[in-house]
C-alpha positions, 0 to 999 in steps of 0.5 A: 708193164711188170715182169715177175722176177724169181727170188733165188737169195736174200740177205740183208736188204738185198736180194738176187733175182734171176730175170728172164727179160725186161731188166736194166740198172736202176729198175724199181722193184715193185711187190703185188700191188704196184707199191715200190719197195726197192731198185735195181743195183747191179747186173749179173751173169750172162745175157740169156739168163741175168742175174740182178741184185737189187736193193729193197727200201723195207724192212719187210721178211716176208717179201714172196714175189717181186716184180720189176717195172718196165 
C-alpha cells in the first residue's frame, strides 16, 4: 500500500513532506510507478499532522508526486 505525501519543500536531495498518516523512520519513498527513489530520515512536527523529511536517492528535479510505501 502506498500513501500520497505532499511536497511542501525541496532542497538538495532532500525533501519535507507533510503526511497524513502511515509514516514511520526509514519509510521508502516510491514515485508513480512503484520505483524506489528514496527513505525516510526523520520525523517532525505533531502527532496529528507530521512532518517527514526524507532523503532521495536521484538527482532527478522533476520530482511531482512522491508517495510512501507502507
Amino acid at each position: 500500500m502506498k500513501t500520497e505525501c505532499t511536497i511542501v519543500h525541496k532542497f538538495n536531495n532532500e525533501v519535507l513532506l507533510r503526511v497524513n498518516d502511515c509514516i514511520g523512520l526509514h519509510n521508502k519513498l516510491v514515485n508513480e510507478y512503484d520505483a524506489v527513489i528514496g527513505k525516510v530520515t526523520k520525523i517532525l512536527g505533531p502527532v496529528s499532522g507530521p512532518y517527514a523529511l526524507a532523503y532521495i536517492a536521484s538527482k532527478d528535479d522533476n520530482i511531482q508526486k512522491v508517495y510512501i510505501k507502507c
